[in-house]
N, C-alpha and C positions, 0 to 999 in steps of 0.2 A: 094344476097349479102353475102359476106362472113363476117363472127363474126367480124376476124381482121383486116377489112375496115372501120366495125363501126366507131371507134372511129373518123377517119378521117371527116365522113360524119355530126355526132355530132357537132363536132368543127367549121366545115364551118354554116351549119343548124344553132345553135348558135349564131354564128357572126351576121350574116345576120337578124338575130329577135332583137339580140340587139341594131341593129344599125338603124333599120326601124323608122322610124315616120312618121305620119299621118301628112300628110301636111297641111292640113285644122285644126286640132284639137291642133297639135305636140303632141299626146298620143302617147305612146310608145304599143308595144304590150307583150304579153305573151304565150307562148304555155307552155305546158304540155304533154308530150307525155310516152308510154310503149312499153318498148322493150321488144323482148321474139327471143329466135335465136330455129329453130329446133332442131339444134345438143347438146342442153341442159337441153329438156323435152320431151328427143326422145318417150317417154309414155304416149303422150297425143296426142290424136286428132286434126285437126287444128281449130276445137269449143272452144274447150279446151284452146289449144296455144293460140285462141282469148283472149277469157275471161282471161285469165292470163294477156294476155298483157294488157286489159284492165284494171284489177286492178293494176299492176305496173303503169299507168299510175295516176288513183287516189289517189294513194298513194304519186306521185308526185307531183300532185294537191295541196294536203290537207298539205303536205312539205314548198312547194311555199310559202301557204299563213299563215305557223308559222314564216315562215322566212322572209315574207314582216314583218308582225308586229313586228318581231324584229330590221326592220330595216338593213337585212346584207345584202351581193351581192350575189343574190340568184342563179345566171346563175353558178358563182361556185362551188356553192354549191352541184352542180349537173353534175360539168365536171368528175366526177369520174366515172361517172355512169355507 
């Protein structure tokens, strides 16, 4: 994928979680995800690029859930991303 499709695929990915409901429950869902593009840490390994990606992703995590207890719209808080 290229860097500058990202955003494209976010937006749709997005949609589509915010609008899901558990039809037996109506619970909504949540992801969390990390992104990391090769062409931006051409100096690391793809262990590495993992683990990165994987911290970017608890760090969105732990975002989520300052931002649920505050109460704001957390999806956008994250379309910058």
């Amino acid at each position: 994928m290229k860097k500058e499709d990202f955003p494209i695929l976010r937006e749709t990915f997005g949609k589509y979680i915010s609008e899901w409901v558990n039809e037996l429950t109506q619970e909504k869902m949540s992801v969390s995800f990390g992104v990391a593009f090769r062409c931006d840490c051409m100096n690391m390994n793809i262990d590495e690029l993992a683990r990165y990606s994987d911290s970017l992703m608890y760090k969105a995590k732990t975002e989520f859930y300052q931002h649920m207890s505050s109460g704001r719209n957390v999806f956008s808080r994250f379309s910058g991303m």
